[in-house]
N, C-alpha and C positions, 0 to 999 in steps of 0.2 A: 566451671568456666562457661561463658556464653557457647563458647564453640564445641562442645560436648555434643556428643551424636545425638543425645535428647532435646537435642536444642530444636526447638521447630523451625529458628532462620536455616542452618547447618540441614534437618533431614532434607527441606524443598533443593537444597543446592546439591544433595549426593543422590536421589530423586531423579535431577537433572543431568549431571554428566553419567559420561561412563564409569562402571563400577570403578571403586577405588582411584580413580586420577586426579582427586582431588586435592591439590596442594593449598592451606590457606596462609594467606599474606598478614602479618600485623596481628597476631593473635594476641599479642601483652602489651597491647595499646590502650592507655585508659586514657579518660578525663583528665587535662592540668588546671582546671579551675577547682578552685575549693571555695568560692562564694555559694551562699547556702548553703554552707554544708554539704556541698558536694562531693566530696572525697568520700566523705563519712557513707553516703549512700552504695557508693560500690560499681566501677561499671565497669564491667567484663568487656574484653575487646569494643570499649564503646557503644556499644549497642548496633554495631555492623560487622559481618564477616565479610572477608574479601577474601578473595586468593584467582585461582586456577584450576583449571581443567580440559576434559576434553571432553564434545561429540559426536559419535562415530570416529573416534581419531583426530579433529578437529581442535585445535586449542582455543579455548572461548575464556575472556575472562569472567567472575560474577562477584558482583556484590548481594548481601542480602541483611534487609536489616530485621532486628533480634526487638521485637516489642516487650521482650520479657526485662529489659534494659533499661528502664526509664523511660517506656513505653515506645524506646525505637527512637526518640530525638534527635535532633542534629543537631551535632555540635562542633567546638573546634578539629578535634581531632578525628571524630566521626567523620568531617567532611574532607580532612586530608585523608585518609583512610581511602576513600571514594576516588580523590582525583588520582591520588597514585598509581589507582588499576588502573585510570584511563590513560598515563603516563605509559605505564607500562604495555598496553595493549596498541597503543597506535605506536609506539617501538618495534612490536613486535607483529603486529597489522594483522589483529584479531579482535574481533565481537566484544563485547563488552554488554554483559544483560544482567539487571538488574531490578530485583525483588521489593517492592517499595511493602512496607505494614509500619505505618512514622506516624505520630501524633503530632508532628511538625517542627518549628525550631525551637529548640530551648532554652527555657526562659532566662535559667541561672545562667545560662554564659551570655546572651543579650547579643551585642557589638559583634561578637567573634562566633558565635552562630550565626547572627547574620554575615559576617562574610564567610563562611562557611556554605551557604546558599550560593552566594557567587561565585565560589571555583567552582562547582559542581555545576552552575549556569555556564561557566565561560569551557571548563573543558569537556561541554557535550556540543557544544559550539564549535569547537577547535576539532570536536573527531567528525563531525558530520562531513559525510560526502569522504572521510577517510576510512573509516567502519561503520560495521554495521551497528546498531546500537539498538538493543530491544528492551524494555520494562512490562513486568508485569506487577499488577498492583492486587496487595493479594489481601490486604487491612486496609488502613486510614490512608489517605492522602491529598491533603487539603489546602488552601492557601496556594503558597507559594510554592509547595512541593508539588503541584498540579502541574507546573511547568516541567518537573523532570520529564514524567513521561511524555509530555505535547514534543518536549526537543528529539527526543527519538524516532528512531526510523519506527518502530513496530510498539506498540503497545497491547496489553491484552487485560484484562480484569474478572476476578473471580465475583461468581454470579451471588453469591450471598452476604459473605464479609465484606468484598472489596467495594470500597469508597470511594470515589472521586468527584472534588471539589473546589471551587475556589471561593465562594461564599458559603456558608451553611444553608440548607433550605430552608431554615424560621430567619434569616437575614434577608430573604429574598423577598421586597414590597409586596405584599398581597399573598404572601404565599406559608404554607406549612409546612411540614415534612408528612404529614397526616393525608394533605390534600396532593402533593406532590414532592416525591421524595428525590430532590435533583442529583442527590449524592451516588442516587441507585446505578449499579452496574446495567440495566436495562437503559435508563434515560441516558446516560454517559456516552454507551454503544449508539445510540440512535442519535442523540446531538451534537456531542463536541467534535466529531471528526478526528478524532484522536487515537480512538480505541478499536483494534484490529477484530477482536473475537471477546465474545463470554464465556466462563466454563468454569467447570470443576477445575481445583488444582492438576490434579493430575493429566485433564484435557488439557490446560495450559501447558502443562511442561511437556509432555506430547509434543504441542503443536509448534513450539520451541526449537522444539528438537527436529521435528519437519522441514522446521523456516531456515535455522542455519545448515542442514542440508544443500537446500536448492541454493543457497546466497553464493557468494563469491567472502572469502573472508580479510578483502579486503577492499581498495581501489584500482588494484593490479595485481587484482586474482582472476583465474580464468572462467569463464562462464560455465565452461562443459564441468559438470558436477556429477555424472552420473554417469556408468555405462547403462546401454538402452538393451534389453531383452525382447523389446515389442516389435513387430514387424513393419519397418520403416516405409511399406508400401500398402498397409491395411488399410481397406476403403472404409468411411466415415460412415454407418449406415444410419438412416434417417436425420440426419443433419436439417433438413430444410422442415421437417416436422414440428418442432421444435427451435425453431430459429430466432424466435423474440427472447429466448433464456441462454443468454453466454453460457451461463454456466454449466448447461449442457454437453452447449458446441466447445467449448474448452476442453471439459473432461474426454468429449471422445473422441479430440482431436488428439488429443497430449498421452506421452507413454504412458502407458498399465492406466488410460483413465484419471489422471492422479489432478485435479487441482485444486491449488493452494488460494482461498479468496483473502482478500483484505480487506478492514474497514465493511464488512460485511452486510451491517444493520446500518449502514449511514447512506443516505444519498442511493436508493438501490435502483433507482433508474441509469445509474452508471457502477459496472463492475469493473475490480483491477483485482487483481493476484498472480500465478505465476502457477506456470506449465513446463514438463523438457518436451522437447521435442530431438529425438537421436540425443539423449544422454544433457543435451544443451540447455541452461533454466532462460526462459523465454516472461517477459512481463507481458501483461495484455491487459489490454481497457478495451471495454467493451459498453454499445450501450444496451442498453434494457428495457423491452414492452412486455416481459410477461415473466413468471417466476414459476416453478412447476416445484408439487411437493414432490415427495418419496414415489409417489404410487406414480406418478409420471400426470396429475393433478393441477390446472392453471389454480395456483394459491393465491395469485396479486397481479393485477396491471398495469402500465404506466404509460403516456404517450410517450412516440420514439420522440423524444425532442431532448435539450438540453435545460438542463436546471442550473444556478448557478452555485449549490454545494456539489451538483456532479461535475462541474468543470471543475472547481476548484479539488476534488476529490481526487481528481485525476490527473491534473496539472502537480501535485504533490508526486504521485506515484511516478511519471514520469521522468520529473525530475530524480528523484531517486535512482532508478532505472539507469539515466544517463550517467550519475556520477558514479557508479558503479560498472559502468561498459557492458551491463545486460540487455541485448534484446528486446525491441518493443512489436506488439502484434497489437492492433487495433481490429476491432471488429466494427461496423459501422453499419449500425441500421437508422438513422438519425433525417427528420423530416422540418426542422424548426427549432424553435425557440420552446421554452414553457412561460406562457400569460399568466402572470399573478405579480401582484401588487410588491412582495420580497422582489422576486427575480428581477423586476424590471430595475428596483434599485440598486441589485446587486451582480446581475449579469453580466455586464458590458467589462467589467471588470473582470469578474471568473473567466470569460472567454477572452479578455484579453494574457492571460496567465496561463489558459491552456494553451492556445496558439502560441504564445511564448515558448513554450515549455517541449511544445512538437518541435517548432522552427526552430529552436536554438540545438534542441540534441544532436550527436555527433554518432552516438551509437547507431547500429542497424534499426530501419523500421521495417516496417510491412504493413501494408492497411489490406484488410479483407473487407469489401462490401457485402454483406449476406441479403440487407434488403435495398431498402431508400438510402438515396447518398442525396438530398437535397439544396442548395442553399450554401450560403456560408455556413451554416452551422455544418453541413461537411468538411468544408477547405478548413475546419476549425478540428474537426476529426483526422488529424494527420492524411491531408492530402498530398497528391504528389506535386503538386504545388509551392506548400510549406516544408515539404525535405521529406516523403515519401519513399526508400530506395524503389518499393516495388510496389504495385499495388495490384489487386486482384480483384474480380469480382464473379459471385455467381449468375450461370445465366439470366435467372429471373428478376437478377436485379438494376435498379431504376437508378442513371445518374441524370440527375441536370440543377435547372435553375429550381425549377419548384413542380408540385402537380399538374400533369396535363389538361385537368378539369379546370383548377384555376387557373391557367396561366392563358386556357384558352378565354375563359370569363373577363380577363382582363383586357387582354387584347383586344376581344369582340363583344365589346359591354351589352353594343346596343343588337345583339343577333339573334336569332329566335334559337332556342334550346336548341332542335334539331342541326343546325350549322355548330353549333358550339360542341356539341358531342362530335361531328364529323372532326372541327380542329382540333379538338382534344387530342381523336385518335391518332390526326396526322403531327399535332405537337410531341405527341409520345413516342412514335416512330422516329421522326426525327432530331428532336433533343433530349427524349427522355428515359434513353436504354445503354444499359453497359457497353451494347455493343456502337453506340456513338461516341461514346464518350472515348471506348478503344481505338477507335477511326483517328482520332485527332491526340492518339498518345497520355491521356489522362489516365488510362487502366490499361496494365500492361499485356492481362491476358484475363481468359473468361473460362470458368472450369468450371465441371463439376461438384456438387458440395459431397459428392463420395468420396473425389478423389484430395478435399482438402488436405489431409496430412503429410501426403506426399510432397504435392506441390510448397508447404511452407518449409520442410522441412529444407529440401534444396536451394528454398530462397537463403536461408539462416545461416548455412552451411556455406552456398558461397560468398556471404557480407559478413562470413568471421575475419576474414582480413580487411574489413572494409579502412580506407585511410581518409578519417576527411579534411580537407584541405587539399591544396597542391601539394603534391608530391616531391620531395625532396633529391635535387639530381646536380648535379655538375655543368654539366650542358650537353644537348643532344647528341645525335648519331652521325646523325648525317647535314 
């Protein structure tokens, strides 16, 4: 039978949960077409396992499909197979993550494969924003099946087998697979914006098992996921050293170190992932001018500004975030725009989506200034403004309209350098320090980057009961 412990769909899935929990669903479901010759080929549970299990205790549903099957195809019953678990998981308001290795739809059933694509379209549709929904693509996945995982919250792809596509690269004008291989797990992670992380199977299902950790496993599950063993008052040391690399300042704000990046290799001038802070999973967008290796090494630069795959990067993440009731921490070192002939087509739009995306949330935020808070492309960085609860910033950092150097150039076109350097200084003084911007209620308070941990953690702590709206009453007191 497909389901046999030999199976390679069946080991990746017992791999995954915890030992022995694995219950599977629909095991002596085959094919009912017998055009081609169908029957006669043989198809063990369809060419997909489903069922159940757990991680950490956790009940996650999974599917995973079986290539040794008719090379994993989807078919009619294949794809009822699939929407069942999803049936059954948003019942039950659990995760639902699934193993894609598909050669795609299948031929012999035509019509009823393809509508087989469509439940599977309509009810990842129907769980979003109700579960959590993660794909890893671990073989083939092409065409139309390329859509499974784009519809999921998290996706991830194995860096040698795994395939993802929606044209073939000798389909692509001008192109090879010789000369560029679009299918590859490396160009995937860098372009489509789809794909969370690269790795070995076994990294994959690792980081799986990380990610429904921190998650809430539902829409009306609780954030707090962990208890915290780290000292809820440990000062951040050299936080400001290192300040152009979130990923730094995330890890050594967030307990035991721990963070979680997403969409990793896409758009790296803006980072999202997920931190606790006291036991709590916290999201955060952060932007990015510097990338540091292992050795503590600047590997990559970027200007602090916006791109418009980083807005939309993060306008994603966001939203997630909110329909979830997790947490949002923004980091903000952000001075402009990015100048290039893409962006200028495509920004106005991304930034109109990330500011949506701030403004509309109802979950807790927090914006951290670590450097430059510039421009709109701040108020577009979850200002307090846009629905900020708190906002924060380090001493040394800069809010206002724009640089003091230019903003004095503007004002005094026609003035000799030395006057233009005196406005600068006195423009920076007075419009262009956190501690103005605190003056007039824009930043709520001005810390230390030691004492970062602390201070958020008390923000998060008091906006777990945050209500937004009017609050619900009878009529007053008095």
């Amino acid at each position: 039978m497909s389901s046999s412990s030999d199976n390679l769909a069946m080991q990746r899935i017992t791999r995954l949960v915890d030992e022995n929990s694995f219950i599977e669903i629909g095991s002596l479901v085959t094919a009912r077409s017998t055009d081609f010759n169908l029957a006669a080929a043989g198809t063990p549970s369809d060419g997909v396992i489903t069922g159940h299990g757990l991680i950490d205790g956790s009940l996650v549903f999974v599917y995973s499909q079986d290539a040794s099957v008719l090379n994993g195809t989807i078919g009619e019953m294949h794809a009822k197979k699939i929407a069942a678990i999803y049936d059954m998981a948003m019942k039950m308001g659990a995760p639902v993550i699934g193993f894609i290795d598909c050669a795609g739809m299948r031929l012999q059933e035509s019509v009823d494969a393809l509508d087989g694509f469509g439940q599977i379209y309509a009810k990842e549709a129907a769980a979003s924003g109700v579960i959590p929904q993660i794909a890893a693509v671990f073989g083939s996945c092409g065409g139309g099946l390329s859509v499974v995982p784009a519809l999921c919250d998290f996706a991830f792809i194995e860096e040698s087998k795994g395939k993802m596509f929606v044209n073939s690269p000798n389909a692509i004008d001008g192109n090879r697979i010789d000369k560029c291989d679009t299918s590859a797990a490396k160009f995937q992670s860098e372009e489509n914006g789809c794909i969370d992380a690269v790795g070995t199977e076994d990294e994959i299902l690792a980081s799986i098992r990380e990610l429904i950790g921190l998650l809430p496993l539902n829409n009306e599950g609780d954030t707090y996921t962990g208890d915290c063993e780290d000292d809820l008052n440990r000062a951040c040391e050299s936080m400001d050293a290192m300040k152009g690399d979130p990923r730094y300042l995330l890890a050594e704000m967030a307990d035991g170190h721990a963070f979680f990046e997403t969409k990793k290799d896409y758009a790296k001038d803006m980072v999202t992932g997920f931190i606790r802070l006291n036991g709590m999973t916290v999201g955060a967008v952060a932007n990015c001018s510097e990338v540091y290796d292992a050795e503590g090494n600047r590997a990559e630069e970027f200007e602090p500004v916006l791109s418009a795959r980083g807005c939309n990067k993060a306008a994603d993440f966001v939203r997630f975030c909110d329909a979830f009731e997790i947490p949002v921490l923004t980091l903000t070192n952000v001075r402009g725009f990015k100048a290039c002939m893409c962006c200028e087509k495509n920004l106005p739009r991304a930034l109109a989506r990330l500011t949506s995306a701030f403004a509309g949330a109802d979950c807790p935020k927090v914006n951290l200034i670590t450097g430059e808070a510039f421009g709109s492309a701040y108020v577009t960085m979850n200002a307090k403004s846009i629905g900020a609860d708190f906002v924060y910033a380090w001493k040394d950092a800069k809010v206002g309209m724009m640089e003091a150097e230019l903003a004095a150039k503007i004002m005094y076109a026609d003035a000799a350098a030395d006057e233009i350097a005196e406005k600068a200084k006195e423009y920076d003084e007075l419009q262009g320090s956190a501690e103005t911007a605190a003056r007039r209620g824009y930043v709520d308070l001005i810390i230390d980057p030691a004492d970062t941990r602390k201070y958020l953690i008390n923000a998060f702590e008091l906006l777990y009961t945050k209500c937004a709206g009017v609050p619900d009453r009878k009529h007053g007191t008095k």
